[in-house]
Legacy VTK file of the C-alpha trace (Angstrom):
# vtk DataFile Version 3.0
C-alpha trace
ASCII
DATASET POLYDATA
POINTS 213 float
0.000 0.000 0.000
1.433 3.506 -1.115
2.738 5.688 2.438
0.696 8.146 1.641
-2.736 6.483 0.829
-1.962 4.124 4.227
-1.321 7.431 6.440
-4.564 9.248 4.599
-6.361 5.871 5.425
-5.047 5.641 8.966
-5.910 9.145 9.828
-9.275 8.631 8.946
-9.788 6.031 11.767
-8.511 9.608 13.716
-10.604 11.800 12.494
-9.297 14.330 13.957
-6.025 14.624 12.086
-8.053 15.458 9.372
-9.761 18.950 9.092
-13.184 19.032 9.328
-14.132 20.825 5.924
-17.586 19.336 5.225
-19.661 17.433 7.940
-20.657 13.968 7.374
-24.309 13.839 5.350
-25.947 11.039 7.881
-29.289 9.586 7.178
-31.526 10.669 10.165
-33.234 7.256 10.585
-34.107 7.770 14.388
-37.936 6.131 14.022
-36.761 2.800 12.293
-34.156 2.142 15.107
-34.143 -1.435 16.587
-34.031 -0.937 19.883
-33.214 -4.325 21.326
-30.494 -5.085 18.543
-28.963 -1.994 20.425
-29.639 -3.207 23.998
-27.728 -6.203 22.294
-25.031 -4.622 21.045
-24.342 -2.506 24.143
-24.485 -5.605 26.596
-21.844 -7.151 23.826
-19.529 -4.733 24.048
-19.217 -3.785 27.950
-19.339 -7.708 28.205
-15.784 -7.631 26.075
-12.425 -7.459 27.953
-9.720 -8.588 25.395
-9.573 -9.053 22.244
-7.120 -10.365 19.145
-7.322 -10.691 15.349
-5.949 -10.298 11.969
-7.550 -6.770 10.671
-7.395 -5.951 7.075
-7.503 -2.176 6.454
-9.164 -0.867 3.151
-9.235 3.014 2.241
-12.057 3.956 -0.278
-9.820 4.104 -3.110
-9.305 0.139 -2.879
-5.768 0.751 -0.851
-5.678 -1.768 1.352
-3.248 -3.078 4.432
-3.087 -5.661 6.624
-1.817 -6.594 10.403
-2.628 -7.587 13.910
-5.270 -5.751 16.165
-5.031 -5.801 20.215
-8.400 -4.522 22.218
-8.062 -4.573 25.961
-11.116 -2.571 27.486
-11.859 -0.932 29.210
-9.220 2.080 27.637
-6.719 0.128 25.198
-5.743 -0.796 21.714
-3.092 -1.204 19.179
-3.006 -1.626 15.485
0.431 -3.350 14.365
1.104 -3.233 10.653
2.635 -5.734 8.589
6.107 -5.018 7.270
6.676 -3.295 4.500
3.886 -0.761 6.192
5.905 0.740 8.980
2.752 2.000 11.009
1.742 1.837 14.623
-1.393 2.589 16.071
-2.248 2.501 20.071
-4.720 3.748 22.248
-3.936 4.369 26.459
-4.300 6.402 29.059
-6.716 8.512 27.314
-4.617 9.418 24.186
-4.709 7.829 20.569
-0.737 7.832 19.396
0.191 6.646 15.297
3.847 6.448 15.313
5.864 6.158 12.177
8.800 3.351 12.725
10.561 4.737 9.963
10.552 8.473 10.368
10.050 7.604 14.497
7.846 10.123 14.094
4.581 9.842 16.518
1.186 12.259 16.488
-1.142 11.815 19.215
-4.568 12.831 20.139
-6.969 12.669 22.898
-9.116 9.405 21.849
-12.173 10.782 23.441
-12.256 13.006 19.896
-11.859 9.756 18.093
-14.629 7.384 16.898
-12.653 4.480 18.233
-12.600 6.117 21.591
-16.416 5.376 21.835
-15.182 1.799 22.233
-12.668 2.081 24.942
-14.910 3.601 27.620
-15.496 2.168 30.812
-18.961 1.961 30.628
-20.541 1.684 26.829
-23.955 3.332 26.940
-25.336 3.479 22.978
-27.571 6.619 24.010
-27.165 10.459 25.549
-23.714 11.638 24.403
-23.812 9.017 21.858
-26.347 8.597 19.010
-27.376 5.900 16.449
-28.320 7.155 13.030
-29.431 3.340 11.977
-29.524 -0.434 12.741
-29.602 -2.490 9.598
-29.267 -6.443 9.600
-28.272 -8.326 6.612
-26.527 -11.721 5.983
-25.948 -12.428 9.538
-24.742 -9.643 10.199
-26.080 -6.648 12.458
-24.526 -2.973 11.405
-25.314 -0.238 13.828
-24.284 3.416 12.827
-23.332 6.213 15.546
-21.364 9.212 16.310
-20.875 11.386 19.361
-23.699 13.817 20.084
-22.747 16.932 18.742
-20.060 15.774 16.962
-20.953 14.500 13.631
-17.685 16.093 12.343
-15.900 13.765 14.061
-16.867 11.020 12.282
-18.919 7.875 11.759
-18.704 4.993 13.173
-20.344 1.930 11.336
-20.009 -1.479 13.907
-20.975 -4.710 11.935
-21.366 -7.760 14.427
-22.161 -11.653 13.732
-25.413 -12.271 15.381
-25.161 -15.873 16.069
-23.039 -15.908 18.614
-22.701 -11.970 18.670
-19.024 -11.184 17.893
-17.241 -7.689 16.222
-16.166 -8.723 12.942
-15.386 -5.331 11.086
-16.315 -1.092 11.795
-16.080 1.599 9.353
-15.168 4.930 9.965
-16.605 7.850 7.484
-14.450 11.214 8.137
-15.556 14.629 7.935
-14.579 14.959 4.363
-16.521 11.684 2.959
-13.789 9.334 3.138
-14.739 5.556 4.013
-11.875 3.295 6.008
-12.898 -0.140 6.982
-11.245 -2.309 8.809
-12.479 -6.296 8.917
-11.460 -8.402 12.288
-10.784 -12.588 11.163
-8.937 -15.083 13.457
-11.107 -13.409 16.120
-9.939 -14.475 19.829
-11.530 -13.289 23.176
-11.379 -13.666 26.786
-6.913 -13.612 26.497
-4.574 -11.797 28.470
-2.949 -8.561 27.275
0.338 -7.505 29.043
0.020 -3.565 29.687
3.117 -2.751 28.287
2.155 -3.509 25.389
-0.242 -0.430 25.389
2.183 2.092 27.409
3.582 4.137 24.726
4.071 7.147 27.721
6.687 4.937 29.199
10.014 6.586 26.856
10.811 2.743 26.680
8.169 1.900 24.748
9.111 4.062 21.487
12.688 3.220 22.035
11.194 -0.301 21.286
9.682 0.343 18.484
12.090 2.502 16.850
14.798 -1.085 16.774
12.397 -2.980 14.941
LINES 1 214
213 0 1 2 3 4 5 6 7 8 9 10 11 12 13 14 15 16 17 18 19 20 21 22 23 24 25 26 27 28 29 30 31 32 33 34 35 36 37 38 39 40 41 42 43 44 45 46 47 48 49 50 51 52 53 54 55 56 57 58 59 60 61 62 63 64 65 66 67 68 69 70 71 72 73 74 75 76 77 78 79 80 81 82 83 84 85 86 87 88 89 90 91 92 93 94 95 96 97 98 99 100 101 102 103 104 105 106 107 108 109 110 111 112 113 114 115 116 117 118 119 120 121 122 123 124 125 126 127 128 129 130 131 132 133 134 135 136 137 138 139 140 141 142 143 144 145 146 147 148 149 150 151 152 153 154 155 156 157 158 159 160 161 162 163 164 165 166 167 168 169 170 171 172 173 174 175 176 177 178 179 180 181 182 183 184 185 186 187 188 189 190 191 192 193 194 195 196 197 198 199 200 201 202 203 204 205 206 207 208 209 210 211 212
């Protein structure tokens, strides 16, 4: 995948890092909610601790990249991507980081201004200073659509889950300039243990790390 379309693509699951020129056109589909598919979807996800997969990144342009994802609620996550692709991304103590292995070059921003921050809260409550645009189920699969209250500049956040038994299999992120990134979990483990230090990127130690590999 070309640097450039990989960082463009990365940045969009920050949106954030990209300016906000146009907002997001959402469908307002607030009567034809499902309800109890949310209820669902909110038990699911306060109900997950740890997770690991494969993830395979693709940016709207067909740009595509692939490595291995870490999820360790409530607070943390990383994004490791395959060589050539020299990207790191990792969420902890309240701050989303994407460092650059080769130019050891890292950017950080708070992850509560993130649409992957709505994940790593404590407590995940799918209402108040969060709000679905849409529930739609298809092939097995339940997709439920929401951004922060307020916020719709920040992004979209598209969760698709397997129904049967309920698992996260992929999310897509649309920024605030149109731009789809989707990222698809497989060789989906739960319920593992996931060291700390793996997620410490305050600790000097931890870049120093990175930067030798």
């Amino acid at each position: 995948m070309n640097r450039r379309l990989l960082l463009t693509a990365t940045a969009g699951l920050l949106a954030p890092l990209v300016a906000p020129l146009v907002a997001p056109r959402l469908a307002s589909a607030q009567g034809n909610l499902d309800r109890a598919a949310i209820a669902r979807v909110e038990a699911y996800l306060n109900g997950l601790r740890t997770l690991r997969a494969r993830f395979l990144q693709v940016a709207q342009n067909g740009a595509s990249a692939q490595g291995t994802a870490l999820i360790s609620r409530p607070g943390r996550m990383r994004f490791d991507y395959d060589p050539p692709e020299p990207l790191l991304l990792v969420a902890s103590g309240g701050q989303v980081l994407m460092y650059d292995r080769e130019l050891r070059q890292p950017t950080a921003v708070p992850a509560s201004s993130t649409p992957l921050g709505m994940l790593l809260r404590p407590e995940i409550r799918l209402a108040g200073d969060i709000t679905v645009t849409a529930t739609e189920r298809s092939g097995g699969f339940l997709r439920v659509s929401l951004h922060r209250t307020g916020a719709r500049a920040e992004g979209l956040l598209t969760l698709a889950l397997a129904e049967q038994p309920m698992e996260l299999r992929q999310w897509t992120v649309l920024d605030a300039q149109g731009r789809e990134t989707r990222v698809t979990l497989y060789e989906v483990q739960t319920g593992m243990t996931l060291e700390n230090r793996l997620f410490d990127f305050n600790d000097p130690r931890f870049l120093e790390g990175e930067a030798r590999r």
